[in-house]
KOLSEVEX-435959 format. One record per residue (C-alpha): y negated, x, z. Coordinates in pm, 1 decimal, padded with zeros to 6 digits. Example, Ala and Ser with C-alpha at 12.3 -4.5 7.8 and 13.67 -1.06 7.14 Angstrom:
2
+----------+----------+----------+
:        Y :        X :        Z :
+----------+----------+----------+
:  00450.0 :  01230.0 :  00780.0 :
:  00106.0 :  01367.0 :  00714.0 :
+----------+----------+----------+
***
This chain:
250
+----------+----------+----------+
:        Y :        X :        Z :
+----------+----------+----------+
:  00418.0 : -00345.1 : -00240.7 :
:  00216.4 : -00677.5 : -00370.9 :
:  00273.1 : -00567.6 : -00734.0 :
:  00666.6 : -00512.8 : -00671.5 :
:  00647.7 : -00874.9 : -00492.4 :
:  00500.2 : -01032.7 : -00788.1 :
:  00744.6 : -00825.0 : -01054.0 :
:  01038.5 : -00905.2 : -00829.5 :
:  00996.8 : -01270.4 : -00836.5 :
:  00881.3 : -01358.5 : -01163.4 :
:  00992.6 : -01700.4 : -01283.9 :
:  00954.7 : -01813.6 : -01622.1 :
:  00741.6 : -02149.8 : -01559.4 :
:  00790.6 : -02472.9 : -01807.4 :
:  00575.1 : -02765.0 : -01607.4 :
:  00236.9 : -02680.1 : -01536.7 :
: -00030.3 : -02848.4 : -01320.6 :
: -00340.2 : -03028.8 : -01490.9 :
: -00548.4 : -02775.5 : -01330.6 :
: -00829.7 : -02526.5 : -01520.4 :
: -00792.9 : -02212.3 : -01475.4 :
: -01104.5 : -02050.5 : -01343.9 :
: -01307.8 : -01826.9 : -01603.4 :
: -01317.5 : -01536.0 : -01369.8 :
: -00933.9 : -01558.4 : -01328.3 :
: -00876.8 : -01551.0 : -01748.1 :
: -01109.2 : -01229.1 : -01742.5 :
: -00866.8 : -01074.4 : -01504.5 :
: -00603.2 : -01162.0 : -01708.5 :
: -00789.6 : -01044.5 : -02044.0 :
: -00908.9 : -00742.4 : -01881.1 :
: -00562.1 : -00641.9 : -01721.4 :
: -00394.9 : -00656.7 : -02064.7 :
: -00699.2 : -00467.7 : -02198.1 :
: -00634.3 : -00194.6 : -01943.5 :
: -00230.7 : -00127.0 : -02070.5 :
: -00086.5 :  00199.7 : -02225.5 :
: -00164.8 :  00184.8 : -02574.6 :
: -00059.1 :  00429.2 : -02837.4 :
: -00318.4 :  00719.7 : -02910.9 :
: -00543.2 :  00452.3 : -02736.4 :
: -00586.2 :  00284.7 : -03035.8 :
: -00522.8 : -00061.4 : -02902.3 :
: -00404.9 : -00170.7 : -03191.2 :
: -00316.8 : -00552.5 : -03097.8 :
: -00522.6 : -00858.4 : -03051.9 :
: -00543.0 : -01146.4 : -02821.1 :
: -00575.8 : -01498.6 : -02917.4 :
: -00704.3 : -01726.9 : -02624.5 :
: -00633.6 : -02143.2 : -02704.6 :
: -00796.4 : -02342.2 : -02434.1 :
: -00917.7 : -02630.4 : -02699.8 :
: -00682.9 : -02944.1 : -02674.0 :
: -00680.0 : -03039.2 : -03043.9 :
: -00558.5 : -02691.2 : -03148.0 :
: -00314.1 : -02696.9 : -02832.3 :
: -00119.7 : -03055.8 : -03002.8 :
: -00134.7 : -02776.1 : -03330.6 :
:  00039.0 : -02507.6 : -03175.2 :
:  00273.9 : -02761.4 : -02962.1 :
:  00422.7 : -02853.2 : -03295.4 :
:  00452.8 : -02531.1 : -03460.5 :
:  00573.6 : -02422.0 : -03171.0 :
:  00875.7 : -02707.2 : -03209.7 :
:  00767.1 : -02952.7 : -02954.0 :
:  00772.4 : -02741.9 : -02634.2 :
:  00606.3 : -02996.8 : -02383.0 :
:  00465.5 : -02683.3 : -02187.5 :
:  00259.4 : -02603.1 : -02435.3 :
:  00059.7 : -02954.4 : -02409.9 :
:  00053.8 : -02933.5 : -02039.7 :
: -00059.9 : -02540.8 : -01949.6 :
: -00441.7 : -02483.7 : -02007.3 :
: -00400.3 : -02158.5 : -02167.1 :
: -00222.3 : -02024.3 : -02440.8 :
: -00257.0 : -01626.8 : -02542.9 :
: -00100.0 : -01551.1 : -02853.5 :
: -00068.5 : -01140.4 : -02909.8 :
: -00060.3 : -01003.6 : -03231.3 :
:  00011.9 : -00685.3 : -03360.7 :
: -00305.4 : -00550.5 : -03554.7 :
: -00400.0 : -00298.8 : -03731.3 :
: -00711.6 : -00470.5 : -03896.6 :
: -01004.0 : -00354.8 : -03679.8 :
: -00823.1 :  00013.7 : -03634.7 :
: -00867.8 :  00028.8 : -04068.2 :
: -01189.2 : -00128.5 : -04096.5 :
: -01364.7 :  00147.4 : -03814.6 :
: -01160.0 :  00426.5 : -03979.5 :
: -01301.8 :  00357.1 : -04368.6 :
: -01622.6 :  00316.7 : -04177.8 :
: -01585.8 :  00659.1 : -04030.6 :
: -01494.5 :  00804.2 : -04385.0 :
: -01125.0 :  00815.9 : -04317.7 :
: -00840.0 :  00697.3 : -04487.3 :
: -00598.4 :  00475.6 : -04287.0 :
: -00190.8 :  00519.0 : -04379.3 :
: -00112.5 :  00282.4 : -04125.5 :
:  00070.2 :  00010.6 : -04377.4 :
:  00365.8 :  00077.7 : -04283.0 :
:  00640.2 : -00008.5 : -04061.2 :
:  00650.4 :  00221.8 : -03846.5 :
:  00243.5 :  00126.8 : -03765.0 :
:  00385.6 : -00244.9 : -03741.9 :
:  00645.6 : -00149.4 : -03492.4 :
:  00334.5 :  00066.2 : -03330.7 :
:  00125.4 : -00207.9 : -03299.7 :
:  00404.2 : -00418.6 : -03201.3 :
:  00451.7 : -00195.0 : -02883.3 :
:  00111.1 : -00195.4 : -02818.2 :
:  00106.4 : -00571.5 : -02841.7 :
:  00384.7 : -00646.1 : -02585.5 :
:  00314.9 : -00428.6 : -02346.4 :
: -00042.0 : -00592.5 : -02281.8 :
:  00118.1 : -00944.5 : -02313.3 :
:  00318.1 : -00786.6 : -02027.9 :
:  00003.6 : -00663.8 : -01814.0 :
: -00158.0 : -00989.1 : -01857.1 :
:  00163.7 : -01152.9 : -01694.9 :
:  00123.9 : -00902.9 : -01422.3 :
: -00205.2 : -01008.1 : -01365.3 :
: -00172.9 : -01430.8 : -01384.5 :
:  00137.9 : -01425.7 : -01166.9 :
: -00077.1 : -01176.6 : -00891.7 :
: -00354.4 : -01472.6 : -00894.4 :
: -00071.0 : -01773.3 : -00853.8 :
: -00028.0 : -01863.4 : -01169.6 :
:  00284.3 : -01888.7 : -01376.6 :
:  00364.9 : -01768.4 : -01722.4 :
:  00638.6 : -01822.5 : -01960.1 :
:  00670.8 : -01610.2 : -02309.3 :
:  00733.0 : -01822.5 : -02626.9 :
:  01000.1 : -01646.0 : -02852.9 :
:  00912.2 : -01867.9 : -03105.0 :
:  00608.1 : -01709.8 : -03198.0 :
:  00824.1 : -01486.5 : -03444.1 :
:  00990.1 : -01754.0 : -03571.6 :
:  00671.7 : -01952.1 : -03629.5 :
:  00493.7 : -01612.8 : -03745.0 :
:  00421.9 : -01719.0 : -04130.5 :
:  00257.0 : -02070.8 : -03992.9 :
:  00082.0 : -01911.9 : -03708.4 :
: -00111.7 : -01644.4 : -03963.0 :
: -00217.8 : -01948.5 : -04132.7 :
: -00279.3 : -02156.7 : -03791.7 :
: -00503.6 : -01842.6 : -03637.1 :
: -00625.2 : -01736.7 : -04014.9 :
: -00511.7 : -01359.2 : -03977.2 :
: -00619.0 : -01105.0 : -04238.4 :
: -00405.6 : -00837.5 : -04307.7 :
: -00256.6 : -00592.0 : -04093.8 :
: -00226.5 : -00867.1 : -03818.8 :
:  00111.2 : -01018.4 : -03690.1 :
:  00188.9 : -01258.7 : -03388.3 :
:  00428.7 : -01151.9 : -03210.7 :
:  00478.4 : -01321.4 : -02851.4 :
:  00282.3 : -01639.5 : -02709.9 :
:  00202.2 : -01649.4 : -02314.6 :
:  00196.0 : -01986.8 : -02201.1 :
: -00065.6 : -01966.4 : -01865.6 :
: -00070.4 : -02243.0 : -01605.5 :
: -00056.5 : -02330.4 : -01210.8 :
:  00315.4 : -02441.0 : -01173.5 :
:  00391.2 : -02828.2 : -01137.2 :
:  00696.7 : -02644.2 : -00908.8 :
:  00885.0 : -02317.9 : -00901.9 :
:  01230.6 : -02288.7 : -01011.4 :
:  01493.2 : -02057.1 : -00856.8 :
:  01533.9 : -01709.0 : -00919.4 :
:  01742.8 : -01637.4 : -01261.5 :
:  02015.7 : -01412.5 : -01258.5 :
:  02030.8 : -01061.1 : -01385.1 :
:  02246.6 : -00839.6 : -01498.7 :
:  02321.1 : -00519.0 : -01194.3 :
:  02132.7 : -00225.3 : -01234.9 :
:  02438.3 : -00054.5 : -01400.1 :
:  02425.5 : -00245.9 : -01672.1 :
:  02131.2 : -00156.9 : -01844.7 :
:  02057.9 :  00197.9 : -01641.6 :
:  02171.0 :  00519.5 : -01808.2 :
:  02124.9 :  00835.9 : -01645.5 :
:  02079.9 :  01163.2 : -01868.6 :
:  02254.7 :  01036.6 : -02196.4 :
:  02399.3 :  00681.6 : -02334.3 :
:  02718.6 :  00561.6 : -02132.0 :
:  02916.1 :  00364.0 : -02342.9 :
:  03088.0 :  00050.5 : -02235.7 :
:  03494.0 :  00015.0 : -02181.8 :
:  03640.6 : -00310.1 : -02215.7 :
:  03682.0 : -00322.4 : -01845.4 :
:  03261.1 : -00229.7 : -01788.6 :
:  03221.0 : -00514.8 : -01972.3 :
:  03423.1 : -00740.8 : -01749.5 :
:  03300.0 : -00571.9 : -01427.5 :
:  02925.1 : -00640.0 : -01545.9 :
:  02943.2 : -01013.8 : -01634.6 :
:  03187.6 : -01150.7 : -01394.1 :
:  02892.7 : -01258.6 : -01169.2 :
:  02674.9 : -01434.6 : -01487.9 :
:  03026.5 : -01573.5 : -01583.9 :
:  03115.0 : -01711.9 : -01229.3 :
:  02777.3 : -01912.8 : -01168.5 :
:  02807.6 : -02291.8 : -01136.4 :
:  02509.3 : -02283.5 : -01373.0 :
:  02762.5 : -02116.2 : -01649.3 :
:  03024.9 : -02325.9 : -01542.4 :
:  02803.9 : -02670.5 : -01601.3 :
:  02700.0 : -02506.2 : -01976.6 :
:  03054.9 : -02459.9 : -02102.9 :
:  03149.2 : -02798.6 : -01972.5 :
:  02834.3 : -02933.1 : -02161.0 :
:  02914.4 : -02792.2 : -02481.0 :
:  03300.5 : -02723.5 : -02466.0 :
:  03317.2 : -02386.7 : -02484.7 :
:  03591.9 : -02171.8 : -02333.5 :
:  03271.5 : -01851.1 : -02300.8 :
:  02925.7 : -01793.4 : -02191.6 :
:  02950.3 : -01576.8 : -02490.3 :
:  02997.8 : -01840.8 : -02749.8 :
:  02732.5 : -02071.7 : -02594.2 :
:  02493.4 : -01798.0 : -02723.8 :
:  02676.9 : -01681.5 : -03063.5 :
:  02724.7 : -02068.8 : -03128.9 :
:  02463.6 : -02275.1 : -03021.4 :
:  02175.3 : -02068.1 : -02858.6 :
:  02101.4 : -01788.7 : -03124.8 :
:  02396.7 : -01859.2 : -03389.0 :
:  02374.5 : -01592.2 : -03700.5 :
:  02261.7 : -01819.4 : -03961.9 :
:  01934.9 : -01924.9 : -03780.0 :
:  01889.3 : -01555.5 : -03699.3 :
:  01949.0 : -01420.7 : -04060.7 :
:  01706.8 : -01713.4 : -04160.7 :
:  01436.6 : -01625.5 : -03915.7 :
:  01490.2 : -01290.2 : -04023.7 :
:  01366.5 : -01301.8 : -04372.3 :
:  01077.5 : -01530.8 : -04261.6 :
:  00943.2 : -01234.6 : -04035.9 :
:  01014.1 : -00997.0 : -04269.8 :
:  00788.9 : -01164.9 : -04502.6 :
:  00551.7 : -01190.5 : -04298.2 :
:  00512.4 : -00870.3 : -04234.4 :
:  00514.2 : -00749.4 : -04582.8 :
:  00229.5 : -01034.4 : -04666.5 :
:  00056.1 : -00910.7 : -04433.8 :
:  00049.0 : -00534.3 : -04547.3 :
:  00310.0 : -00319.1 : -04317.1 :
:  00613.1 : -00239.5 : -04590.6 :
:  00417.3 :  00030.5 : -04784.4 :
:  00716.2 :  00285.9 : -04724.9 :
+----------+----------+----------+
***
C-alpha cells in the first residue's frame, strides 16, 4: 500500500532544497532502476549521474535555462545503449545486428522504464523528481556534453532533489480515457467532450486561455506549448542523432 501511496501522489517537483542527498539514498535509487524489466535482460540503457556543479551550469544551459537544474543535487540522464551489449557480444564471438531501429526503440524501452523505477525509488525516500523532456531535444549536444560512442542515445533526464515545497496534485484524465478493455475503443465526438470537460473547466485552464487569448485548452498546446514547426524541427534533430549514432541500418 506504501508503493501505491507514493505512485498515487507523485508531483513533478521544480524548486529543490540545498540539501545533499545521502550516498546510500542515490544507491537505492541506482540500484532500483538497475532492478527494472529489461528486454531479454539485456539492460541495454545507461545511467549518467551529474552531482559536479560546473557540469550542472553545463547541462542548465543545454537544458534551456531550467533553474531546477542549478538548484537539485542530482541529475540522472538515461540513455538508450547498445554499446556495452556489442562490445561483450564480439567479445563472445558473436555478431551483433542490433543497429537498427527497432534495437533503438528496444533500448529506448529499456531506458525509460528504469528512469521510471528510479522515480519510484527517490519519491519512497522523500525526495522529489521531475523528468526533463528536453533531453530529446538537446540529444545531439548532450552526446557531445556526456561524450557517447555509438549505439548510445539520451533519452529522458531525472532531475533529483528534497522539495523547497510541494505543489498540488495535477489533474488527470478519468480512467476511461486512456483504459481499453479487450480491443481499441475509438472516440465519438461526444467521448471527446465527456472526457475533457473536467481539464477544460479548471480555473487553472481558465487563467491559461486568459493569459494567452485563446478561445481552447487545445490551441494553448497546438499553438504555443508544442506548436508543429518546433516539433518537425526537433524531429529531424533526433532523428539524426540517432542515425549518427548507429541505429538506422534498416
Amino acid at each position: 500500500m506504501e508503493t501505491l501511496k507514493t505512485i498515487f501522489e507523485h508531483r513533478s517537483i521544480r524548486k529543490y532544497k540545498d540539501t545533499a542527498v545521502e550516498k546510500d539514498v542515490l544507491d537505492n535509487i541506482l540500484n532500483a532502476a538497475i532492478r527494472t524489466s529489461t528486454t531479454g535482460n539485456m539492460q541495454v540503457y545507461s545511467i549518467i549521474v551529474t552531482q559536479d556543479k560546473k557540469r550542472k551550469e553545463e547541462l542548465h544551459k543545454i537544458h534551456f535555462g531550467q533553474g531546477m537544474i542549478l538548484e537539485a543535487p542530482v541529475l540522472l540522464t538515461f540513455n538508450a545503449d547498445f554499446n556495452r551489449f556489442n562490445k561483450w557480444c564480439k567479445q563472445r564471438k558473436a555478431e551483433p545486428g542490433y543497429d537498427n531501429f527497432l534495437s533503438f526503440t528496444t533500448a529506448a524501452i529499456d531506458a525509460l522504464i528504469a528512469a521510471q523505477n528510479a522515480t519510484l525509488a527517490a519519491e519512497a525516500q522523500g525526495l522529489g523528481v521531475c523528468y526533463l523532456g528536453t533531453t530529446t531535444y538537446q540529444a545531439h549536444k548532450l552526446v557531445d556534453f556526456f561524450n557517447l560512442p555509438k549505439g548510445v542515445v539520451p533519452m529522458t533526464t531525472l532531475v533529483i532533489g528534497y522539495p523547497e515545497d510541494i505543489p498540488p496534485l495535477v489533474d488527470r484524465l478519468p480512467a476511461e480515457a486512456v483504459v481499453h478493455y479487450e480491443s481499441y475503443k475509438d472516440y465519438s465526438n461526444e467521448d471527446i467532450d465527456r472526457l475533457y470537460v473536467e481539464k477544460e473547466a479548471l480555473d487553472e485552464t481558465k487563467k491559461l486561455l486568459k493569459e494567452n487569448n485563446l478561445e481552447t485548452l487545445a490551441q494553448i498546446f497546438t499553438q504555443n506549448r508544442y506548436p508543429k514547426n518546433v516539433n518537425v524541427d526537433f524531429s529531424r534533430l533526433f532523428l539524426e542523432v540517432i542515425e549518427k549514432q548507429g541505429f538506422m541500418n534498416q
